[in-house]
C-alpha positions in Angstrom: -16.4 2.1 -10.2 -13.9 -1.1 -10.4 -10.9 -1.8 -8.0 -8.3 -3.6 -9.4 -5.4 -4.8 -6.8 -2.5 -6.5 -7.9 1.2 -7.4 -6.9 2.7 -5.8 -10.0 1.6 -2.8 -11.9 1.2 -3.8 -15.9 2.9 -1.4 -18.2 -0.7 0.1 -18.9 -1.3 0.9 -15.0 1.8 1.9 -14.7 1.2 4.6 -17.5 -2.5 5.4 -15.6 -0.9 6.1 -12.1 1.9 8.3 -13.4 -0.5 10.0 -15.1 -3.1 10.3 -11.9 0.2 11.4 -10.2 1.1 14.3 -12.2 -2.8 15.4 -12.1 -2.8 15.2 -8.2 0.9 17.0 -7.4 0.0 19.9 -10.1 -3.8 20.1 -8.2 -2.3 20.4 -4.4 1.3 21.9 -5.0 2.5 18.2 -3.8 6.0 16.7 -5.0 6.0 13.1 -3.0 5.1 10.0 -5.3 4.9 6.6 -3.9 7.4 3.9 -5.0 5.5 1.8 -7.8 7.1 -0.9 -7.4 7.2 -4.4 -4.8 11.0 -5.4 -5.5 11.9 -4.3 -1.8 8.0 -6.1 -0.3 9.4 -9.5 1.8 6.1 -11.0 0.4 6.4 -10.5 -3.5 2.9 -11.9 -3.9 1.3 -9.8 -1.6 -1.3 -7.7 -3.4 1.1 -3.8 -3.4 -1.2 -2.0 -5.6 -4.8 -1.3 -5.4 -6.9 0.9 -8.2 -9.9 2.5 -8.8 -10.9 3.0 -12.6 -14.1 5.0 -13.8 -13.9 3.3 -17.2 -10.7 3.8 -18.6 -9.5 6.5 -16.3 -7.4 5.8 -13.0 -9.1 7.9 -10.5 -8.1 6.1 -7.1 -4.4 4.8 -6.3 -2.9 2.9 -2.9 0.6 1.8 -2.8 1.5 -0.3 -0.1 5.8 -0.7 0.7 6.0 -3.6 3.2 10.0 -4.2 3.4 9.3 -6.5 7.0 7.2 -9.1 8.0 5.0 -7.4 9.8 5.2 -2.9 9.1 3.8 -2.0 5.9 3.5 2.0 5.2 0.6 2.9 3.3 0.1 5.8 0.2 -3.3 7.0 -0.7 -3.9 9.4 -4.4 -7.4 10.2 -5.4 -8.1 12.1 -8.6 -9.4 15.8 -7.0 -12.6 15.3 -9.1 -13.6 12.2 -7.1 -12.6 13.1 -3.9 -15.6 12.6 -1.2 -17.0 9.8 -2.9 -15.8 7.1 -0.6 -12.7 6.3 -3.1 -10.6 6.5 -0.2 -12.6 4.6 2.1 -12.9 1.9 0.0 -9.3 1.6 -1.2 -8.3 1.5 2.4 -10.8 -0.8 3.6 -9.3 -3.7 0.8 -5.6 -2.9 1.4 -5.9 -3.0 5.1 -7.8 -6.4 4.8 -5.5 -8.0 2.5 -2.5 -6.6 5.4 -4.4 -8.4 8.3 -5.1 -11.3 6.4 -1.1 -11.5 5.9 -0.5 -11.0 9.6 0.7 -7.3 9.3 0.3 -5.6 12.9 1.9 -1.9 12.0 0.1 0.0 9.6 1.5 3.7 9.1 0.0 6.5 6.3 1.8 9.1 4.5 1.1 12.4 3.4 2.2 16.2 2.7 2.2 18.6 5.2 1.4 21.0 3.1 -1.8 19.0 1.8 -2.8 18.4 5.3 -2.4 22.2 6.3 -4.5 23.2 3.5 -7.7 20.1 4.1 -7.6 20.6 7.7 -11.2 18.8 8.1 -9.9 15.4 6.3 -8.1 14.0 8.6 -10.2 13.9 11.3 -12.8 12.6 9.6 -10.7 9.8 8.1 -10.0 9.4 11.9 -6.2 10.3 11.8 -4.3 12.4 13.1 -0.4 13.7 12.4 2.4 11.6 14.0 4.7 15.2 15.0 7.4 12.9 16.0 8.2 11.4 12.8 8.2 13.2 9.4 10.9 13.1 6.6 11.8 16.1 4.2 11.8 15.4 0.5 14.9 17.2 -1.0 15.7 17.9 -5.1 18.9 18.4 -6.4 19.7 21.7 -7.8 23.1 21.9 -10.0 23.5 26.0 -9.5 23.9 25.0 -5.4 25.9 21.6 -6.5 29.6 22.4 -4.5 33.4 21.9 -6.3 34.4 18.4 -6.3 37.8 18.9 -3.7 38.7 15.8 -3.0 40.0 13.1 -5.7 40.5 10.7 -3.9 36.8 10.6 -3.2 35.3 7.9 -6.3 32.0 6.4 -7.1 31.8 2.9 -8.8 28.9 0.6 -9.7 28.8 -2.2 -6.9 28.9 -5.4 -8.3 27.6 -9.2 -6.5 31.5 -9.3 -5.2 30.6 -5.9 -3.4 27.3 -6.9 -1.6 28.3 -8.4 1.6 30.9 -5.6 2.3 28.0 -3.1 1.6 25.3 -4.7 3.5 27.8 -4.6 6.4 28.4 -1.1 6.1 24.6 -0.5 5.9 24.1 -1.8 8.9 26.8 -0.8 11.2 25.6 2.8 9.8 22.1 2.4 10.7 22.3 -0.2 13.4 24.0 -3.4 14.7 21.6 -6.0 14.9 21.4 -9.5 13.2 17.8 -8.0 12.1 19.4 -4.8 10.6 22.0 -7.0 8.8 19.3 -9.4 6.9 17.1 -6.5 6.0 20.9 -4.4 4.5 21.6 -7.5 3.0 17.9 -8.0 1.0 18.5 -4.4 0.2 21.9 -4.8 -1.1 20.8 -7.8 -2.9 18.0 -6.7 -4.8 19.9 -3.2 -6.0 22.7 -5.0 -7.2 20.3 -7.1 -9.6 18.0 -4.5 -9.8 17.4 -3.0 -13.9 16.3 0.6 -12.7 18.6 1.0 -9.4 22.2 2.5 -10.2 24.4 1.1 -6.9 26.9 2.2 -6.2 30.3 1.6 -3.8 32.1 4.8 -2.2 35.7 4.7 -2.4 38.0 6.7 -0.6 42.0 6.2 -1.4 40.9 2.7 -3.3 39.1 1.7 0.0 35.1 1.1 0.0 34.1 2.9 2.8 30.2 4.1 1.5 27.6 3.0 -0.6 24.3 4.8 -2.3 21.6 3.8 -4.7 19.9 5.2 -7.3 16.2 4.7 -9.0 15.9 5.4 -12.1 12.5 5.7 -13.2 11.0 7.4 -16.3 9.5 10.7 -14.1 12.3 11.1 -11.9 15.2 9.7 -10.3 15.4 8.8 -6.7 18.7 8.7 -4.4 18.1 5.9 -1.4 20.3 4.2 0.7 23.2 6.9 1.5 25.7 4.9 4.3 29.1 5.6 5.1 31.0 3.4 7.4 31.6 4.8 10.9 34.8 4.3 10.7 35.5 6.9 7.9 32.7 9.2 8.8 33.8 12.9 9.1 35.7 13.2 6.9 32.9 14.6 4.2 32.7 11.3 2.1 29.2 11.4 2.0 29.4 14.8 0.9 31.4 14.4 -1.9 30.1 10.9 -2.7 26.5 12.5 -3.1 27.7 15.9 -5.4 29.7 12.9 -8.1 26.6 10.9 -8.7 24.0 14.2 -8.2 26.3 15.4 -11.1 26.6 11.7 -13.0 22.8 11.1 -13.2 22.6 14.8 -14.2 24.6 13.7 -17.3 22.7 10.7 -17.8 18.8 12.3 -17.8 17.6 15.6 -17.2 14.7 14.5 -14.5 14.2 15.6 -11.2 16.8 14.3 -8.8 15.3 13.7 -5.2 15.9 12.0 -2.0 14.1 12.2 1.7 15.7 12.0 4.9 14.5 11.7 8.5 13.7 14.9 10.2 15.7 14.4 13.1 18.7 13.3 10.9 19.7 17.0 10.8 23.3 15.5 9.9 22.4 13.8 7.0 20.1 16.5 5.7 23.2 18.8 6.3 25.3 16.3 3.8 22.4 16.7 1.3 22.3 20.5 1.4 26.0 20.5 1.4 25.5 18.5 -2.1 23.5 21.0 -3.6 19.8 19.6 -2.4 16.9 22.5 -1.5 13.7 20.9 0.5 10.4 20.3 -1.4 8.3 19.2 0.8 7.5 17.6 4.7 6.1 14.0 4.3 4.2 13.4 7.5 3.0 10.0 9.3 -0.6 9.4 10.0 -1.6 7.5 13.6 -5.1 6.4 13.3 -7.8 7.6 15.8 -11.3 7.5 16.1 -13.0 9.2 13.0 -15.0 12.2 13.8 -19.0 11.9 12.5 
């Protein structure tokens, strides 16, 4: 077996963990894949991507998607031929290494619900156990549920470098208000805007930004992040709207999978999303790390 860990997937790995993906989400009846990439990591040379190879053939994958300084969230695939060989073991024990050795404190895991129902002996004896206070749903656009576009006034636009700093703002007085929530909005905002595979976009309401959204576009599946809408023009179904235009313009543009995830608590938001013509996938759950059981 040889683990290979690296800062940025080459074309070939990327190829090899799509692949090991698609295996693994057929196999369990699992629809979450890990971002592949480190363009929102603070540390661009930290080591995101760790694999295991049995000759030519991918059969291990950890992603690791460290937007702080010091939280990094962890996501684990093994090919479910090798499973319970210590794949998983091993491919933990480098990642988490390389995460102290950078001074990471926070270390969360990810999974399916649905893949921990059905393995309920793995987690304790991985020694974790599910975090029932935080889980996120993963949601796909369907176009027979997508609503009638009512409102004209309502426009989405590409967000350009002249847009940023009003959109990071937004960002963060939607999510939060500190100086903290502001630099990380800004990165955010930064990066998408320059960003080959992310569609940004600004909301506009009567010729007034008052939203902004993001789209990945990557070659399985495109991925809507990012949904804010400033507080002072929330209610009035914005988001709503905003969501059903670009659900419908990336529809145009590919014919992948259109998905998203949202908190949940954030029963409004997933409301918006439903409202947009989105139907949940899946429950992606947090792992807290206990003692494994021998």
């Amino acid at each position: 077996m040889e683990y290979v860990q690296t800062a940025v997937m080459s074309a070939q790995q990327l190829a090899d963990v799509r692949e090991l993906i698609t295996e693994i989400q057929v196999f369990d009846g699992t629809a979450d894949t890990p971002y592949l990439f480190n363009n929102y990591n603070v540390d661009k040379a930290l080591p995101a991507f760790f694999l295991a190879y049995d000759g030519d053939i991918a059969v291990g994958f950890l992603s690791i998607y460290a937007d702080s300084v010091d939280e990094a969230g962890i996501a684990v695939l093994v090919k479910p031929a090798y499973r319970r060989r210590g794949i998983f073991t091993e491919l933990q024990r480098q990642a988490e290494l390389v995460l102290v050795l950078n001074n990471y404190t926070e270390i969360t895991y990810q999974s399916e619900r649905k893949f921990i129902d059905e393995n309920p002996t793995l987690l304790p004896k991985l020694g974790f156990a599910v975090d029932e206070d935080n889980s996120e749903y993963l949601l796909e656009f369907d176009m027979t549920r997508a609503p009638l576009l009512t409102n004209p006034a309502v426009t989405v636009e590409l967000a350009n470098a002249a847009d940023v700093e009003r959109l990071a703002t937004i960002t963060m007085h939607a999510f939060g208000s500190e100086e903290s929530d502001y630099e990380s909005s800004m990165a955010y905002a930064q990066e998408n805007v320059v960003s080959t595979t992310v569609r940004y976009y600004k909301i506009m309401a009567q010729n007034t930004i008052v939203g902004t959204v993001a789209v990945d576009v990557d070659p399985t599946m495109n991925y809507i992040f990012g949904l804010a809408i400033d507080p002072a023009y929330q209610g009035h179904g914005y988001g709503t709207q905003a969501v059903a235009l670009i659900a419908k313009e990336i529809n145009a543009l590919n014919d992948l999978p259109l998905k998203l995830s949202v908190e949940a608590e954030n029963e409004v938001a997933k409301h918006v999303y439903e409202k947009s013509g989105f139907v949940t996938l899946a429950e992606v759950v947090y792992l807290d790390y206990v003692a494994p059981k021998e």
